[in-house]
SEZABA-286196 format. One record per atom (N, C-alpha, C): residue in one letter; x, y, z. Coordinates in steps of 0.02 Angstrom, whole numbers, plus 50000, padded with zeros to 5 digits. Layout:
REM SEZABA-286196
miro_xx_yy_zz
A_X_Y_Z $
...
END
This chain:
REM SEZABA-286196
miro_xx_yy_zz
X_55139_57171_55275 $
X_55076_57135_55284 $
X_55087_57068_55318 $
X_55133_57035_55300 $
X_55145_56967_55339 $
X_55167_56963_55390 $
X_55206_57005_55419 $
X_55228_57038_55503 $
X_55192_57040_55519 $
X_55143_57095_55489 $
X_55059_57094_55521 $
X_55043_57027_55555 $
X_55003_56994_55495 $
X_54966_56929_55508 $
X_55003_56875_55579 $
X_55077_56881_55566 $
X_55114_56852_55623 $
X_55124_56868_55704 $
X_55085_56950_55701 $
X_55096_56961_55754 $
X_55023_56965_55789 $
X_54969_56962_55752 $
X_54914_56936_55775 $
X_54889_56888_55785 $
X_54932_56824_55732 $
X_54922_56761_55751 $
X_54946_56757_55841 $
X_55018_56777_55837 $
X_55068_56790_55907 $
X_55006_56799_55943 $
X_54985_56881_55940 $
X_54942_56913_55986 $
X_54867_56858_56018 $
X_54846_56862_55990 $
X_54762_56839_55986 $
X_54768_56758_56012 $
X_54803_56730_55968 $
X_54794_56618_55987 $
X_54834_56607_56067 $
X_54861_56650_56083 $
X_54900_56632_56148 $
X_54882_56650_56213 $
X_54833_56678_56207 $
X_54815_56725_56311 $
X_54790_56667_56339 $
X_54824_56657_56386 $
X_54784_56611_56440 $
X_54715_56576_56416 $
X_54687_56523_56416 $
X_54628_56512_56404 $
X_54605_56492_56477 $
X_54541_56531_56507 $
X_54534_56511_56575 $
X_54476_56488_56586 $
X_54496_56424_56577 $
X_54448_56364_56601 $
X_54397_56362_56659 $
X_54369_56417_56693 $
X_54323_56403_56730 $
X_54234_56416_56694 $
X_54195_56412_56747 $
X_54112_56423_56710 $
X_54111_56474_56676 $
X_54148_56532_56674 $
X_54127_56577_56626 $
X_54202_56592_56595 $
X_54208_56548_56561 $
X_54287_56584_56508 $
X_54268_56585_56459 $
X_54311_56640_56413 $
X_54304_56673_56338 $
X_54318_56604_56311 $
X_54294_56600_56244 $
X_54297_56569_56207 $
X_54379_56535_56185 $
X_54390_56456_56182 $
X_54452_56463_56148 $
X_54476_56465_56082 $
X_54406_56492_56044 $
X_54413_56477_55977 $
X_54432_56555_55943 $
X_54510_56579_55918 $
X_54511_56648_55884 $
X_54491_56631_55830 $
X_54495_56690_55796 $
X_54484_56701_55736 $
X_54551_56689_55670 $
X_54592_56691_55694 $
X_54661_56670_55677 $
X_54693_56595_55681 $
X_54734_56590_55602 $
X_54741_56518_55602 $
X_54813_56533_55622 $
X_54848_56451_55634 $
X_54928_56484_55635 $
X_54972_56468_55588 $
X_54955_56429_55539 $
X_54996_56418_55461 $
X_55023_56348_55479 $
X_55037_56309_55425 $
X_55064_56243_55437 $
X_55116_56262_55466 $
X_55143_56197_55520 $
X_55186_56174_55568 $
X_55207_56219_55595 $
X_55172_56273_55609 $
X_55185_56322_55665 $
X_55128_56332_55716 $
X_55142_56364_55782 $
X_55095_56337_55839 $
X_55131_56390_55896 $
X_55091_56372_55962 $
X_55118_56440_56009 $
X_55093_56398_56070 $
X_55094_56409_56122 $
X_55094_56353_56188 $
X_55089_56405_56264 $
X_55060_56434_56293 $
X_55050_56473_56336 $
X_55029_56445_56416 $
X_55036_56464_56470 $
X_55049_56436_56523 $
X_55016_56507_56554 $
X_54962_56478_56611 $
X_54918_56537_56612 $
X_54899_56538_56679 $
X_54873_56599_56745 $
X_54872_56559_56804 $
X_54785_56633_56791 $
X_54732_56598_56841 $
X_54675_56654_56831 $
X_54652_56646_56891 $
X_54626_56715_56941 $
X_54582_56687_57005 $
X_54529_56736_56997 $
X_54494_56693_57020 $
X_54413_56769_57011 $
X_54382_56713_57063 $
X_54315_56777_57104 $
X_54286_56770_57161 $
X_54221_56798_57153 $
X_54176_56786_57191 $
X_54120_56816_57224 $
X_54062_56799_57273 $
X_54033_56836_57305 $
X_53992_56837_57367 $
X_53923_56857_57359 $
X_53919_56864_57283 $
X_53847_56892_57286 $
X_53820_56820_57218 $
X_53781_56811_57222 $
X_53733_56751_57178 $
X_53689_56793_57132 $
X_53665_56760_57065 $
X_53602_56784_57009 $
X_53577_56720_57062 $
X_53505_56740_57074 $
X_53456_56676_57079 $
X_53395_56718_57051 $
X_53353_56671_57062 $
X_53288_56709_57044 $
X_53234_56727_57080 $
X_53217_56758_57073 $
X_53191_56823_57042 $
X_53257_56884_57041 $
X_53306_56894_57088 $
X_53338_56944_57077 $
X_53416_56917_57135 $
X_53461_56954_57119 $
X_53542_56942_57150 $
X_53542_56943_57236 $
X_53579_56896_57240 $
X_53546_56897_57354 $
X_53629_56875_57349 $
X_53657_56931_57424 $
X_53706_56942_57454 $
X_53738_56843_57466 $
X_53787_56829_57478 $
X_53812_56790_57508 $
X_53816_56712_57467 $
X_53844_56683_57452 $
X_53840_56601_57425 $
X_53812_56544_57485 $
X_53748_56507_57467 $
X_53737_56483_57496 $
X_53794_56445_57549 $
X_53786_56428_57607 $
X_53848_56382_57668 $
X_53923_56425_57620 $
X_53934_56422_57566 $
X_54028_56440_57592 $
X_54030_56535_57591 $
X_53976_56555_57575 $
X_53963_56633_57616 $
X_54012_56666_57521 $
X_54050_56664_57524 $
X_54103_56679_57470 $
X_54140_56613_57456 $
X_54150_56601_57371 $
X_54206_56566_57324 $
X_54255_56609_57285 $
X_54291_56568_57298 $
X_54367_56597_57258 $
X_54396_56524_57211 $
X_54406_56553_57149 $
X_54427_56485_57108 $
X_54479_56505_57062 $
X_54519_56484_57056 $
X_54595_56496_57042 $
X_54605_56421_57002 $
X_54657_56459_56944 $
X_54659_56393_56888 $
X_54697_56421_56863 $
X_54773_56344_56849 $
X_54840_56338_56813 $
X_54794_56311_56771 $
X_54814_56355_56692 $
X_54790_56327_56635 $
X_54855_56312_56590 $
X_54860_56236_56519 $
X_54898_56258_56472 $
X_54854_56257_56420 $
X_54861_56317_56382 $
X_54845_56307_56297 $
X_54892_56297_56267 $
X_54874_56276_56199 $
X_54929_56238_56161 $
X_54867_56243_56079 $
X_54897_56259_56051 $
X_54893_56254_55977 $
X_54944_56248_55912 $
X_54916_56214_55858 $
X_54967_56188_55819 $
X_54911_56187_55742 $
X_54972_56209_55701 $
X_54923_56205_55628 $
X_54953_56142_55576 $
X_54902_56117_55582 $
X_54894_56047_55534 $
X_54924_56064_55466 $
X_54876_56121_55444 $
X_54899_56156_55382 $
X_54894_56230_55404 $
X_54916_56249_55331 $
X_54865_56307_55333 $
X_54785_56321_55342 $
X_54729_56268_55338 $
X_54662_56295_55347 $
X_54643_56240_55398 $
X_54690_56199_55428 $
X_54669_56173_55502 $
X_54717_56181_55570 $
X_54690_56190_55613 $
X_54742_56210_55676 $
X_54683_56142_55724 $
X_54732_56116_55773 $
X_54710_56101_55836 $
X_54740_56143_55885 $
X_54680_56115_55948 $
X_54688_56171_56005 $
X_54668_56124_56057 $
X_54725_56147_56122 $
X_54724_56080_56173 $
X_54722_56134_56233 $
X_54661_56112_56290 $
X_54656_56166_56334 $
X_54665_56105_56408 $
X_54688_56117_56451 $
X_54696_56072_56507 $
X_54707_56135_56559 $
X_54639_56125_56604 $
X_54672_56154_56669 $
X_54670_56114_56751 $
X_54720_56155_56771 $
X_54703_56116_56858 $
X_54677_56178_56867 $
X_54628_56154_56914 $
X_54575_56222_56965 $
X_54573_56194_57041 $
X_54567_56266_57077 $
X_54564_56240_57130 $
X_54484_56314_57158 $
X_54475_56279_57205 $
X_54383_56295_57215 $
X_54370_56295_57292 $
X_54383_56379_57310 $
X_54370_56377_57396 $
X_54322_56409_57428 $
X_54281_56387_57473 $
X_54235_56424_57516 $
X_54246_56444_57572 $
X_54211_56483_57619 $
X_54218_56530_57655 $
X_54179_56508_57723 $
X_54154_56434_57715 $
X_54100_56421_57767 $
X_54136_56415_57843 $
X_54104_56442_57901 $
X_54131_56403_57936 $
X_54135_56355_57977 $
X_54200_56353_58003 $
X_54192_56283_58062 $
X_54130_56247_58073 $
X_54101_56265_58093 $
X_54036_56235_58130 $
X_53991_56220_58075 $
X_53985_56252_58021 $
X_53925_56219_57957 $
X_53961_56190_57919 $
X_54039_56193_57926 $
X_54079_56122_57890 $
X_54058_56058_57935 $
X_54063_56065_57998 $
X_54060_56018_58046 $
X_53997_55949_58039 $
X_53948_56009_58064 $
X_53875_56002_58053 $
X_53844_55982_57989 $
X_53870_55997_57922 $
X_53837_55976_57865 $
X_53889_55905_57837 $
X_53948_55905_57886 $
X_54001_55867_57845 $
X_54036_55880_57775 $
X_54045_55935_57772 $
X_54085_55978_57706 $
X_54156_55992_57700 $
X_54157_55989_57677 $
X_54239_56026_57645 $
X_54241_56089_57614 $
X_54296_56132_57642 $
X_54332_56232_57617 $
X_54356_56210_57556 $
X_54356_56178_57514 $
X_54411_56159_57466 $
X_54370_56114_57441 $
X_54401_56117_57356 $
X_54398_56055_57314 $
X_54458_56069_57246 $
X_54497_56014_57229 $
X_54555_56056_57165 $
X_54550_55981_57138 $
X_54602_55991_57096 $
X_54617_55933_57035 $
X_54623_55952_56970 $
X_54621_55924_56922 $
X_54644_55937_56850 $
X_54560_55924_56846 $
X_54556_55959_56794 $
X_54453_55968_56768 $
X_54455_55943_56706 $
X_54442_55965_56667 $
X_54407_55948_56594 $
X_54461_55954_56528 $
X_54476_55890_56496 $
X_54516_55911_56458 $
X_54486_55955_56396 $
X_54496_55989_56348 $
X_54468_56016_56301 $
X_54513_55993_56236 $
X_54502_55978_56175 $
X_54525_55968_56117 $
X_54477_55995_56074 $
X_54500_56025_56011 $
X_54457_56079_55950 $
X_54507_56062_55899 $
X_54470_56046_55839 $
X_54493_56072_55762 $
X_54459_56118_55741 $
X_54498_56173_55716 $
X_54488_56231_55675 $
X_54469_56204_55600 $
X_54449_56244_55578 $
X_54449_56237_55490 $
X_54424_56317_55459 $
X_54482_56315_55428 $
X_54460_56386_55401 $
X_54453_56393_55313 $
X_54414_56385_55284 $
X_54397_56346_55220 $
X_54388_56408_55171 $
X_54372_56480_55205 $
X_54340_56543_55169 $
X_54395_56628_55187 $
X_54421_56650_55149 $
X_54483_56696_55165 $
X_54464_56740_55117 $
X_54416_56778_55117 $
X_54406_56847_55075 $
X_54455_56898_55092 $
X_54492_56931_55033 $
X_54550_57009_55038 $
X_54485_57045_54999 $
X_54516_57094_55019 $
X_54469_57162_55000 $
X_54529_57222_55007 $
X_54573_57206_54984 $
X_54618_57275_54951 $
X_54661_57287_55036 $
X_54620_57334_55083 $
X_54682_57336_55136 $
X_54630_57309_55221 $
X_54585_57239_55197 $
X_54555_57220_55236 $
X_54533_57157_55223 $
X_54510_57113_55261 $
X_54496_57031_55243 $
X_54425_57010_55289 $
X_54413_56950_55264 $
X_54361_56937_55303 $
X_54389_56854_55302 $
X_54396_56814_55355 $
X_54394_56749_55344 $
X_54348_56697_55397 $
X_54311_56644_55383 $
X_54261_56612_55404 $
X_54288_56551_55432 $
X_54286_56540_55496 $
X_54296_56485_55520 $
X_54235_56439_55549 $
X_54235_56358_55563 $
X_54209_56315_55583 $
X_54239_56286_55647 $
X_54222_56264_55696 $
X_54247_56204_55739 $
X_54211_56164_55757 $
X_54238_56097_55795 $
X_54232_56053_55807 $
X_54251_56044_55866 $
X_54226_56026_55944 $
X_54251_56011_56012 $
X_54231_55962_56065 $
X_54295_55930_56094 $
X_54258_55897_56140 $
X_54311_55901_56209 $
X_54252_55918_56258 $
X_54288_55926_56338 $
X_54251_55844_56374 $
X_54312_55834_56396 $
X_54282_55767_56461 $
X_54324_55783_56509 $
X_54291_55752_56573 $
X_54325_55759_56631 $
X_54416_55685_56635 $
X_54451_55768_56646 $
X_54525_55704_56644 $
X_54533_55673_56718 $
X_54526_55698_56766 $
X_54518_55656_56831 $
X_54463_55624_56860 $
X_54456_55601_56926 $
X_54399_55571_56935 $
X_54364_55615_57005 $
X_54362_55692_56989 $
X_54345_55738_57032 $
X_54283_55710_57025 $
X_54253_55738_57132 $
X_54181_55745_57148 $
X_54132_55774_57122 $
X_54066_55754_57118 $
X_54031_55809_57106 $
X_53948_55792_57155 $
X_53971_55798_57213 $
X_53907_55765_57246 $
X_53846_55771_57261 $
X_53798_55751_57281 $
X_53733_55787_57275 $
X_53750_55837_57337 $
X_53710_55890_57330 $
X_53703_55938_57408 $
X_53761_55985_57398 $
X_53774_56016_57446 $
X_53791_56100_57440 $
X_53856_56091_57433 $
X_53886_56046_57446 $
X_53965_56027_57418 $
X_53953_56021_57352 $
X_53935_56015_57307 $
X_53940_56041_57231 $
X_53933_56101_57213 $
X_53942_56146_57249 $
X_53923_56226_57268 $
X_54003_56229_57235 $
X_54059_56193_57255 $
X_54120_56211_57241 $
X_54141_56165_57222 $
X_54110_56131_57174 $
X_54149_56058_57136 $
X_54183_56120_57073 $
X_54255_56072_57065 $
X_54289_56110_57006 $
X_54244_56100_56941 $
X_54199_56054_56920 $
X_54168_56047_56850 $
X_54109_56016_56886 $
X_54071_55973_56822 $
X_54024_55963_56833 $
X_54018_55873_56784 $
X_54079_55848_56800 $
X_54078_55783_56771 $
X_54043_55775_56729 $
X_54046_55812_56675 $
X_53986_55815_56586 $
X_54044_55796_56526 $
X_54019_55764_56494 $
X_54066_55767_56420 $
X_54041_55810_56376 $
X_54060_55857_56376 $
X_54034_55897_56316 $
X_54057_55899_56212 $
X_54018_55907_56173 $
X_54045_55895_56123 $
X_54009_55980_56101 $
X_54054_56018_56054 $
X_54050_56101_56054 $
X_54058_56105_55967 $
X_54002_56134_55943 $
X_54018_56167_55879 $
X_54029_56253_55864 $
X_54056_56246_55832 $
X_54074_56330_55832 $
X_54070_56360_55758 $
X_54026_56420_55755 $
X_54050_56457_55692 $
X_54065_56529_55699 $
X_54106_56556_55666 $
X_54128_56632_55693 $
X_54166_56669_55612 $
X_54163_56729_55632 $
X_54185_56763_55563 $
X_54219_56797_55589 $
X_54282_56828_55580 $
X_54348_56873_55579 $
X_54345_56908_55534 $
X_54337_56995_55540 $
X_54363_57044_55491 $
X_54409_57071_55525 $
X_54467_57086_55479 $
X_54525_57116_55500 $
X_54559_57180_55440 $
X_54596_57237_55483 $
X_54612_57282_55423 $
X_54696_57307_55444 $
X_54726_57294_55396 $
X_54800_57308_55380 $
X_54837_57363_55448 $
X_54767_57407_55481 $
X_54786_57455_55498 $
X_54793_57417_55596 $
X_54779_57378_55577 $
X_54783_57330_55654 $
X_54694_57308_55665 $
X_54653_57331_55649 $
X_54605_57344_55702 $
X_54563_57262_55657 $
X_54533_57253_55697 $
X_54502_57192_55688 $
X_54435_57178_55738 $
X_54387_57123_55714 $
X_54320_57112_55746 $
X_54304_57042_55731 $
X_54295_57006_55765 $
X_54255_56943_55784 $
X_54189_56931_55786 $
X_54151_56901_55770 $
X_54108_56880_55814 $
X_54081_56791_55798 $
X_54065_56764_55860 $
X_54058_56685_55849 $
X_53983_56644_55887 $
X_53966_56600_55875 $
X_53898_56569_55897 $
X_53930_56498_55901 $
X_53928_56463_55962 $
X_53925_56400_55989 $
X_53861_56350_56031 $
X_53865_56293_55971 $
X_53804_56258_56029 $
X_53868_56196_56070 $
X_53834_56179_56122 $
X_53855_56153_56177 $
X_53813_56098_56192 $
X_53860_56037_56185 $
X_53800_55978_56190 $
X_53815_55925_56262 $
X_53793_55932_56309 $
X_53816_55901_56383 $
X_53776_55817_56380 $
X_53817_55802_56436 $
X_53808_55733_56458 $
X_53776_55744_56519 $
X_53741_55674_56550 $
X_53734_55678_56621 $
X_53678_55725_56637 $
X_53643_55726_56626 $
X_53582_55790_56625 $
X_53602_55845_56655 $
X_53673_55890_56625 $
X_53689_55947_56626 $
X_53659_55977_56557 $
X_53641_56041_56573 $
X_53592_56060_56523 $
X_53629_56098_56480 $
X_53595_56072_56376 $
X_53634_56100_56343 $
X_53642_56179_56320 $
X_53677_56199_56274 $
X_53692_56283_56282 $
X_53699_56316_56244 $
X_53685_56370_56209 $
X_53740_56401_56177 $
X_53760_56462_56183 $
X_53807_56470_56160 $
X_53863_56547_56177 $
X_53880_56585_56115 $
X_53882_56667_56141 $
X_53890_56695_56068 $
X_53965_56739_56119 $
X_54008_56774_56065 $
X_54047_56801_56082 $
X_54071_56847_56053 $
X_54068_56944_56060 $
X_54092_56974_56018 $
X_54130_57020_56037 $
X_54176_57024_55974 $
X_54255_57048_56037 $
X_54277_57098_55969 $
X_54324_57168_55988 $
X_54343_57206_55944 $
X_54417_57227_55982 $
X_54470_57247_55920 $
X_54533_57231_55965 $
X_54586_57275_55920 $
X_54647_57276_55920 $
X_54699_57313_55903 $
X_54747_57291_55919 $
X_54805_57263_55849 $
X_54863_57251_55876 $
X_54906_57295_55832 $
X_54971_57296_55879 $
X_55018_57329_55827 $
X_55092_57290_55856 $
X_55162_57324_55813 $
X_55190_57276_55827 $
X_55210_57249_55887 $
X_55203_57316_55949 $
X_55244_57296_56021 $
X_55175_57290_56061 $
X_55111_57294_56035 $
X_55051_57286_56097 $
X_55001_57261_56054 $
X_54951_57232_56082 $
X_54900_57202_56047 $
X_54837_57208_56133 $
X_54776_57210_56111 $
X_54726_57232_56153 $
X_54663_57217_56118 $
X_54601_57193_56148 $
X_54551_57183_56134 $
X_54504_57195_56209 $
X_54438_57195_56170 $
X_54368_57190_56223 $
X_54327_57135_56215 $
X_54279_57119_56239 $
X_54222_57070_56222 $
X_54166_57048_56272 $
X_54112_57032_56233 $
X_54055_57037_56291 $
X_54057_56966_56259 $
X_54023_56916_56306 $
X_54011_56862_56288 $
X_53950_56832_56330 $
X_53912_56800_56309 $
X_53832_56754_56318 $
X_53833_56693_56337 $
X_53799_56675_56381 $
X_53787_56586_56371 $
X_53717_56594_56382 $
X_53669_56542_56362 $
X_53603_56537_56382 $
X_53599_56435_56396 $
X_53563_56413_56436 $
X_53548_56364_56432 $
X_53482_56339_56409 $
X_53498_56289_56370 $
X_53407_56279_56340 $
X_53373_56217_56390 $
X_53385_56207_56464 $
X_53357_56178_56495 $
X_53364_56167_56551 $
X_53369_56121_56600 $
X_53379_56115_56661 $
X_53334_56172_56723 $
X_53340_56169_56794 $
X_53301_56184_56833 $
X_53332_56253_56875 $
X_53310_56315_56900 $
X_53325_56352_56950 $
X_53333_56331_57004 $
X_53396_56363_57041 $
X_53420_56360_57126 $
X_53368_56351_57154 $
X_53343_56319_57201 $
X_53288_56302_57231 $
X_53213_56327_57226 $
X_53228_56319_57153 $
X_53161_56333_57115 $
X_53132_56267_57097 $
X_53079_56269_57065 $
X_53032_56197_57075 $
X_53071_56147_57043 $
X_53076_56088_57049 $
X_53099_56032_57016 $
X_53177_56038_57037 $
X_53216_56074_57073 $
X_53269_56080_57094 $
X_53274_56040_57152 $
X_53342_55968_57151 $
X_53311_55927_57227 $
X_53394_55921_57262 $
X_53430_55979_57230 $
X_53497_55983_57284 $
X_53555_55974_57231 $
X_53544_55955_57174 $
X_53621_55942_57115 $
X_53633_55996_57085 $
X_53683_56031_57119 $
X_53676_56114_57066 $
X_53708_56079_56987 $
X_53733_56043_56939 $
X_53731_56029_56905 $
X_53704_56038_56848 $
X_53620_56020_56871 $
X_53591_56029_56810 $
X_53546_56074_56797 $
X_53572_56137_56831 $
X_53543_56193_56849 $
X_53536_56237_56783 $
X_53511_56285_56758 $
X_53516_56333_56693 $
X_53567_56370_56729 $
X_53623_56362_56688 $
X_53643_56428_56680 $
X_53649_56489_56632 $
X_53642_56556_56633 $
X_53644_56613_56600 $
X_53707_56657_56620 $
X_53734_56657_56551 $
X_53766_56749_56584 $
X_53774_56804_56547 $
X_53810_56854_56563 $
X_53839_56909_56512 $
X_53891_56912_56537 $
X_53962_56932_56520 $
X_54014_56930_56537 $
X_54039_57001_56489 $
X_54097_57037_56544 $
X_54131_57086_56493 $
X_54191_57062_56487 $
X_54262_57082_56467 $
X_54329_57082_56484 $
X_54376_57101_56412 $
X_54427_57095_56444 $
X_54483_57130_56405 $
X_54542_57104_56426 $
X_54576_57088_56367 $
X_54629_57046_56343 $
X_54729_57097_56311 $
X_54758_57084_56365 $
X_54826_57136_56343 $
X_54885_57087_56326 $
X_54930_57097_56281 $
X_54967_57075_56264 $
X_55055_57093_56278 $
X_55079_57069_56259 $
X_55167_57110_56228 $
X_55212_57056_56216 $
X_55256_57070_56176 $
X_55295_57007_56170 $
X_55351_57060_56205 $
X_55400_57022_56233 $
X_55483_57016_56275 $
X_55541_57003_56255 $
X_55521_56956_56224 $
X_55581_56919_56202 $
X_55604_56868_56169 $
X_55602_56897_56098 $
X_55593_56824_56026 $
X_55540_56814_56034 $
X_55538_56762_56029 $
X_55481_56707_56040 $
X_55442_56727_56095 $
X_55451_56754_56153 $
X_55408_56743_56223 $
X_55386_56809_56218 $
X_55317_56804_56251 $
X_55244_56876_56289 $
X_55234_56857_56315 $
X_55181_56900_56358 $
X_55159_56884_56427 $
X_55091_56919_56401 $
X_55036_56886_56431 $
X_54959_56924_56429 $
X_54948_56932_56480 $
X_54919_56953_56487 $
X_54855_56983_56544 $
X_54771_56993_56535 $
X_54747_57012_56596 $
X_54671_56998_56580 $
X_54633_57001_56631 $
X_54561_57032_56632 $
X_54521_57046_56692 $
X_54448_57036_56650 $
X_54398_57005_56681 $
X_54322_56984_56688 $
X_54275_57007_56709 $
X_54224_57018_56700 $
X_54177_57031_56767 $
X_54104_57004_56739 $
X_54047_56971_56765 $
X_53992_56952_56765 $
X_53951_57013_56761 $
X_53919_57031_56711 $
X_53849_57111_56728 $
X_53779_57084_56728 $
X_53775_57011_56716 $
X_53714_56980_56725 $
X_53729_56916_56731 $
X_53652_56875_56749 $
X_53669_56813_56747 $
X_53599_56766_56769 $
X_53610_56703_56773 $
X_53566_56662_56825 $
X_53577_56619_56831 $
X_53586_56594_56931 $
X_53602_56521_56927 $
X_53688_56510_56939 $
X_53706_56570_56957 $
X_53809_56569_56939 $
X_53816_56631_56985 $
X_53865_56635_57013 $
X_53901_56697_57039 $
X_53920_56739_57008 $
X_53924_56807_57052 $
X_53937_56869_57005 $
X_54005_56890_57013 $
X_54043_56857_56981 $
X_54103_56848_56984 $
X_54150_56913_56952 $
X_54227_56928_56973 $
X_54247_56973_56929 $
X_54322_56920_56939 $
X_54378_56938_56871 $
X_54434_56895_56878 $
X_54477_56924_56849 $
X_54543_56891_56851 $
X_54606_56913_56827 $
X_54649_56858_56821 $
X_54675_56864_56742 $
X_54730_56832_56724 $
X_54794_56858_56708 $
X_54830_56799_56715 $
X_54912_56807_56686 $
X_54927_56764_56634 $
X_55001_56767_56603 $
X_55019_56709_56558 $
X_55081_56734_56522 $
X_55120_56680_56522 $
X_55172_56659_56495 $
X_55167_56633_56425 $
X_55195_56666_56361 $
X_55162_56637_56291 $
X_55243_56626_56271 $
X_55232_56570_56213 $
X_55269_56526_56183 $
X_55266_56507_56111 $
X_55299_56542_56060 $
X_55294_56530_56012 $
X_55331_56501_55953 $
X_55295_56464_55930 $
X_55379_56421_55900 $
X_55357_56418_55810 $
END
């Protein structure tokens, strides 16, 4: 049973966390026990050419035609105790369009924008650990706050089409429940509100994911939500050029693979895709990662 628990802590707290507009949640369901922790090094690129706007999905991204956004992430987690863990997410992103020559020229734009984005910091607290003979249920809380760590652009007009963030401080609460059963198989599910700065509009996200580890593989699924409770549509009324403070919506699918190598070290993997949305690209992605456990 405690191999178990260790190799799902392993499995689950370490995949890449990928810091762009639509990444899974970094909050598992799994704590990692006092003074133990895991540290993962993660690289993700996902793209697309087709837009949600409204009333319905239209071919092409406004001027850069197609974006591609690619992001070195590190996660890093560490347990305070047993019923608190912190969690430290830092990525560099880099953010390219497709426009050309002549409407770079003509509008005065830039193919490119990169830099280090948003730092992220979270305390866990896990206060509630029901057993039930050869299955558990345990209840977690969080606490989060992302600010921007550099002093990236975010300008008015269609060059914020590919700003890496959106210069917001966000502060994130989280609640989520973990059932898990001896036999590997396990289920999540979590609800986050999202509180922005800067009249980026606030949010919240639900996330539900079902998964399987055992000792040499570990694997999960998950659909995940955001809704915004405000802000304006793509050149819909009250919209005057700051994609910023735009609503965004989505649905997201993906799936999460594991393995450990060697002692201490795994490698994850991972692929995305957008099946709805508004206001965001219909993006599909893929990750890697290097995990570290100590």
């Amino acid at each position: 049973m405690i191999k178990k628990q260790l190799l799902f802590i392993l499995a689950v707290t370490t995949f890449g966390y990928i810091n762009t507009a639509h990444s899974q949640s970094p909050i598992s369901g799994f704590m990692q026990g006092k003074g133990k922790g895991n540290i993962s090094i993660s690289y993700s690129s996902e793209k697309y050419d087709e837009v949600y706007f409204i009333p319905e999905k239209v071919d092409g991204v406004p001027v850069f035609n197609e974006t591609k956004i690619s992001s070195t992430s590190i996660y890093a987690t560490y347990g305070i105790t047993d019923q608190v863990d912190v969690v430290l997410v830092l990525p560099y992103v880099t953010a390219k369009g497709s426009a050309t020559e002549e409407v770079l020229t003509n509008l005065g734009l830039e193919n490119e924008r990169k830099g280090f984005q948003d730092v992220s910091v979270f305390v866990k607290y896990s206060p509630f650990n029901f057993d039930f003979g050869t299955s558990s249920l345990r209840l977690i809380g969080a606490l989060g706050l992302k600010t921007p760590l550099s002093n990236y652009k975010v300008e008015e007009g269609f060059q914020s089409i590919i700003a890496i963030g959106n210069r917001s401080t966000t502060v994130s609460t989280t609640g989520m429940a973990m059932f898990r059963m001896d036999s590997g198989i396990f289920a999540s599910a979590q609800l986050a509100g999202n509180y922005a700065s800067n009249d980026v509009p606030n949010s919240y996200a639900t996330e539900l994911k079902v998964g399987y580890a055992a000792r040499l593989f570990y694997g999960d699924v998950y659909i995940a939500n955001q809704k915004s409770t405000g802000g304006v549509d793509i050149f819909g009324e009250g919209f005057a050029g700051y994609f910023p403070i735009t609503k965004v919506n989505y649905t997201k699918i993906g799936i999460d693979l594991y393995t450990p190598i060697y002692k201490e070290i795994g490698v994850s993997a991972g692929a995305s895709t957008l099946v709805a949305g508004r206001n965001i690209g219909k993006s599909t992605g893929f990750y890697g990662g290097l995990v570290y456990k100590f």
